[in-house]
C-alpha positions as CSV (number, residue, x, y, z in Angstrom):
1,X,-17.8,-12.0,8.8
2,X,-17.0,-9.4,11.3
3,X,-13.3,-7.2,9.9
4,X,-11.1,-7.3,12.7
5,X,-9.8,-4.3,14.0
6,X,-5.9,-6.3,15.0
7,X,-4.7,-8.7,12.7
8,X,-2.0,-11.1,14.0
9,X,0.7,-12.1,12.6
10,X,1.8,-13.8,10.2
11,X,-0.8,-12.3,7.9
12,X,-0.4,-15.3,6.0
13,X,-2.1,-16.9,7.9
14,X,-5.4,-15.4,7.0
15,X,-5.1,-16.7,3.2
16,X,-4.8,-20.5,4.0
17,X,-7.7,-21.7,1.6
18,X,-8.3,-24.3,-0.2
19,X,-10.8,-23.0,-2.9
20,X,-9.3,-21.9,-6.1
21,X,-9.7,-17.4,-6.0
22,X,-12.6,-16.0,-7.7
23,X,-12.3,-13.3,-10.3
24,X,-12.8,-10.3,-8.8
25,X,-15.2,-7.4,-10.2
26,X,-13.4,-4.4,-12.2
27,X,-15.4,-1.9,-10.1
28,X,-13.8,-3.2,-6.4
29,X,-10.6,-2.0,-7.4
30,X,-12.0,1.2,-8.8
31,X,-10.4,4.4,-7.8
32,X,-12.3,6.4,-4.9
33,X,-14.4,8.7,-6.1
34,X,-13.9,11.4,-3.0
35,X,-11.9,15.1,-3.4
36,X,-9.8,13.7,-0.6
37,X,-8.9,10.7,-2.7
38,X,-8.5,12.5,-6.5
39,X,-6.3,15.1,-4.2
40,X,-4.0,12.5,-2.8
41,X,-3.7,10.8,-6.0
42,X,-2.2,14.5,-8.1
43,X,-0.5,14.8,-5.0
44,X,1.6,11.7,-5.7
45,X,1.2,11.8,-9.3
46,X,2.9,15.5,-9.4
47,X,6.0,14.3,-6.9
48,X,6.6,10.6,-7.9
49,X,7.8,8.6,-10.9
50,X,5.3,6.7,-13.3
51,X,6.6,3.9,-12.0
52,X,6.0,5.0,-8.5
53,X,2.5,5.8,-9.0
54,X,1.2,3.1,-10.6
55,X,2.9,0.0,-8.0
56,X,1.2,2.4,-5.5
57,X,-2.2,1.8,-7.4
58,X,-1.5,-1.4,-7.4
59,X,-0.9,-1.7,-4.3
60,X,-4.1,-0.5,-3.1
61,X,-5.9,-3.2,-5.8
62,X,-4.2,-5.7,-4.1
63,X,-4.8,-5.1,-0.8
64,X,-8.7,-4.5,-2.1
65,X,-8.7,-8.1,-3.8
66,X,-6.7,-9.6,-0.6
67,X,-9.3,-7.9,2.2
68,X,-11.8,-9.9,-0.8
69,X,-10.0,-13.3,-0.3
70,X,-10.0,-13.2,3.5
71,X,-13.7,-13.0,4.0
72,X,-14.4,-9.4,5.2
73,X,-17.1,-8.4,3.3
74,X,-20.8,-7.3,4.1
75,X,-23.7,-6.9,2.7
76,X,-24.0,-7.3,-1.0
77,X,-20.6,-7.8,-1.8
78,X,-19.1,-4.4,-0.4
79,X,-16.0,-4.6,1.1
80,X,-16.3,-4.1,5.2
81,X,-13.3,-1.7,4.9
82,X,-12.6,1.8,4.8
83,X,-11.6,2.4,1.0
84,X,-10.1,6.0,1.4
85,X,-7.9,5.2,4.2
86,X,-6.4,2.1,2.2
87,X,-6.5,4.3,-0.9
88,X,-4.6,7.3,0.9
89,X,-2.1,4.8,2.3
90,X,-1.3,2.8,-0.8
91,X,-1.7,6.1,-3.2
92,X,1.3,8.3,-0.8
93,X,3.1,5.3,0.7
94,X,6.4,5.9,-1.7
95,X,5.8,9.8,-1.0
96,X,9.5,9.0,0.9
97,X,11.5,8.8,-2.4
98,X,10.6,12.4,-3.8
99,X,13.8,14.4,-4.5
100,X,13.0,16.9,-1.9
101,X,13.6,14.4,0.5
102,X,17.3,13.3,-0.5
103,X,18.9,15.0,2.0
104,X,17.3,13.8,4.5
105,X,18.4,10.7,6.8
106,X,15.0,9.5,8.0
107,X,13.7,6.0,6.2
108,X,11.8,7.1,3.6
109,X,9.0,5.2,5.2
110,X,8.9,7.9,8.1
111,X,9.8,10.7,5.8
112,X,6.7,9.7,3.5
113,X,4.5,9.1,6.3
114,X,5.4,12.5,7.8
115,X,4.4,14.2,4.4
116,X,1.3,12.2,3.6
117,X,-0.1,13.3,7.2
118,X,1.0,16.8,6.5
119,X,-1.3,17.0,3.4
120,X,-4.1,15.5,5.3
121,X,-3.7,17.7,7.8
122,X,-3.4,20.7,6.0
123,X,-6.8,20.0,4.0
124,X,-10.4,22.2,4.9
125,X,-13.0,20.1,6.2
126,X,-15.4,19.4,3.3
127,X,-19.2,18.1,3.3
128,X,-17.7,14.8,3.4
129,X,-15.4,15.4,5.7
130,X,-14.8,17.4,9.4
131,X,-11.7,17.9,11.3
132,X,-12.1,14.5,13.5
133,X,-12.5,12.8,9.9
134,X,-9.3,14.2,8.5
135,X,-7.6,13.6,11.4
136,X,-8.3,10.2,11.7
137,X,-7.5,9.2,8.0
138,X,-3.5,10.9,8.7
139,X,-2.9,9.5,11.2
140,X,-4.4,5.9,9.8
141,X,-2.0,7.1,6.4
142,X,1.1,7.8,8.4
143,X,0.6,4.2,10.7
144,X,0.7,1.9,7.0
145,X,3.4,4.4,5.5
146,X,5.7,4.2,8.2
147,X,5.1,0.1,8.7
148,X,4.5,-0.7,5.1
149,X,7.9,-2.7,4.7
150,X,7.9,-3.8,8.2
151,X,5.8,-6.4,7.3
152,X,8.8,-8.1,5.4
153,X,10.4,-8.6,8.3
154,X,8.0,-8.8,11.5
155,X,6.4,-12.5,12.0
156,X,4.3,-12.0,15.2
157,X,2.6,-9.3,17.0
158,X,-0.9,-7.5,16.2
159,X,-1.3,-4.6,13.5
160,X,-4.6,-2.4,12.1
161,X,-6.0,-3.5,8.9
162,X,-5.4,-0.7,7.1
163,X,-1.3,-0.3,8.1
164,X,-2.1,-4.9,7.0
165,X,-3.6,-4.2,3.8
166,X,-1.1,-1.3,2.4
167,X,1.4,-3.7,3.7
168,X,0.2,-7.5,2.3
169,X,-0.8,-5.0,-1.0
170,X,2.4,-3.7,-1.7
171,X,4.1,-7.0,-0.9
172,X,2.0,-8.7,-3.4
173,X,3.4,-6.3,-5.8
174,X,6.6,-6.3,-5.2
175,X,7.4,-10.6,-4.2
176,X,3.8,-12.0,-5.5
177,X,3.7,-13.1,-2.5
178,X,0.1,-14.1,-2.5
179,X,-0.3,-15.0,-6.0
180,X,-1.6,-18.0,-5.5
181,X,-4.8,-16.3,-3.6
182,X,-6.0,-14.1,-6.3
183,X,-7.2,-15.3,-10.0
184,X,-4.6,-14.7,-13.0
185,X,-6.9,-12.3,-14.6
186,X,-7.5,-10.6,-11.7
187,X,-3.4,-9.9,-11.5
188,X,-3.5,-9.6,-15.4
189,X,-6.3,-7.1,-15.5
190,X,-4.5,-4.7,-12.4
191,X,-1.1,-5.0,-14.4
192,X,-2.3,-3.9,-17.6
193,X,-4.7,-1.1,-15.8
194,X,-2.0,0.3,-14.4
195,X,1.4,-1.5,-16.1
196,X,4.7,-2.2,-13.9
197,X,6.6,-0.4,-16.1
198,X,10.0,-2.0,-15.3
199,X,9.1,-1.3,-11.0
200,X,11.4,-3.9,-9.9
201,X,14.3,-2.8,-11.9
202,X,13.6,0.8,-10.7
203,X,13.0,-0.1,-7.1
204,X,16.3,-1.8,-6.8
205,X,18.3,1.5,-7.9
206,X,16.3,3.4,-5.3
207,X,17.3,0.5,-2.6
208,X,20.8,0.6,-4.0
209,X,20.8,4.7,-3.6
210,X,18.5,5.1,0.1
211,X,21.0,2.4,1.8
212,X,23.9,4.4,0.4
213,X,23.4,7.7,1.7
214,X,21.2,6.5,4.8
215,X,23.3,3.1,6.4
216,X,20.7,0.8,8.9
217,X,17.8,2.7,6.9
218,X,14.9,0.2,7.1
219,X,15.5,-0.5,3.2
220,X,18.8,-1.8,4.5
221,X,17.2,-5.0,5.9
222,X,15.7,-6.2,3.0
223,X,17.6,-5.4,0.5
224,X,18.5,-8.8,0.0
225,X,15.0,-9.9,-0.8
226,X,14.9,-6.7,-3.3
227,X,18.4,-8.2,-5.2
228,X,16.7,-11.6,-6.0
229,X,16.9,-12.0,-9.7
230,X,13.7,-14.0,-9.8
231,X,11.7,-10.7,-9.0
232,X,10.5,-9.7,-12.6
C-alpha cells in the first residue's frame, strides 16, 4: 500500500477493520538508533518530568503500531514511514511545559514547537545528515508539535502523516482512543516499557495550571475531555 502524503479527516476513519489487531514485533517500536534521535531524546529527558518523557515515548509507539494497523507498510514488514521525524515529534512534543516556558503566553503547543525546531536547527550536519535534511525534519517536528492536540478537536480537512501519527499516538495515550485497534499485549508491553506513571493525574494539574495563567490557550478547549474521571 502506497503511505499517503494528506490524510483526511476523521483519522478514524482509516482504522475501520474488522480483523482482530495483530501483536506487534518489540523491535518496531524500538528507539531510533540515529545521534539526531538519542540527542532529542536527552534533550527532553534533561527538561521534562518522568512522566512527560515516557507518554512522549509512548506516544511515538503508538503512532508506530497505528501507521501498522492502517496498512502502510513495504517491503518485508518495514514501516513506509519516516521513523525520526515521528520519533522527533512524539519525543519533544510536551517540550511546551518546561519551566522556562511559564512565563510565557503562547500554547505550549507553539512554545514547544518553536523549541524543538530550534534544537534541530541549531544541530551540525552529520554523515547522516545535511542542512536540507535537518531542515526538513524541524520543520516536520514543529508542524505535529504545534497540531498535536488539534486533532481533539478538528473532524475534517487534510493533515501530513507525520503531524497524524504524533497526533492519533498521543491521543491513544491519553483517551485510548484506538484501543480497540491494537492487541492488549501490544498496549501491555508499551506500558510496562515505558510505565504511565500516574500521566493522567499529572496532565490534568498541568491543564488546570496552562488555562489559568494562559485564558483561550488551546488546552482550554479540551479541558473537558482531560477532567473525565474515566481517564485512568
Amino acid at each position: 500500500m502506497t503511505v499517503p502524503l494528506l490524510l483526511q479527516r476523521p483519522l478514524s476513519a482509516y482504522f475501520y477493520k474488522k480483523d482482530e489487531p495483530q501483536r506487534t514485533e518489540p523491535s518496531l517500536i524500538s528507539i531510533p538508533s540515529t545521534p539526531v534521535c538519542q540527542a532529542a531524546l536527552c534533550y527532553a529527558t534533561e527538561r521534562l518530568p518522568d512522566w512527560a518523557v515516557n507518554h512522549s515515548i509512548r506516544t511515538y509507539a503508538f503512532g508506530i503500531v497505528l501507521a501498522e494497523r492502517a496498512g502502510w507498510l513495504q517491503g518485508e514488514g518495514t514501516l513506509a514511514i519516516d521513523r525520526e521525524a515521528l520519533f522527533l515529534s512524539a519525543v519533544m512534543h510536551e517540550l511546551g511545559m518546561e519551566s522556562e516556558a511559564e512565563d510565557c503566553l503562547l500554547s505550549l503547543e507553539f512554545t514547544g514547537a518553536i523549541k524543538a525546531r530550534a534544537f534541530l536547527l541549531e544541530r551540525s550536519p552529520d554523515g547522516n545528515h545535511d542542512e536540507r535534511r535537518l531542515r526538513y525534519l524541524a520543520d516536520e517536528t514543529f508542524e505535529a508539535i504545534a497540531m498535536h492536540s488539534l486533532e481533539l478537536r478538528l473532524t475534517t480537512g487534510p493533515i501530513r502523516l507525520i503531524p497524524a501519527l504524533t497526533a492519533l499516538g498521543a491521543e491513544m495515550d491519553f483517551k485510548g482512543t484506538y484501543a480497540s485497534d491494537i492487541h492488549p499485549e501490544v498496549i501491555d508491553m508499551i506500558n510496562v516499557k515505558w510505565p504511565r506513571l500516574q500521566y493522567n493525574e499529572s496532565l490534568r494539574a498541568l491543564a488546570d495550571e496552562e488555562v489559568r495563567r494562559k485564558p483561550g490557550c488551546l488546552f482550554h478547549a479540551i479541558l473537558p475531555a482531560i477532567k473525565k474521571p474515566e481517564l485512568a
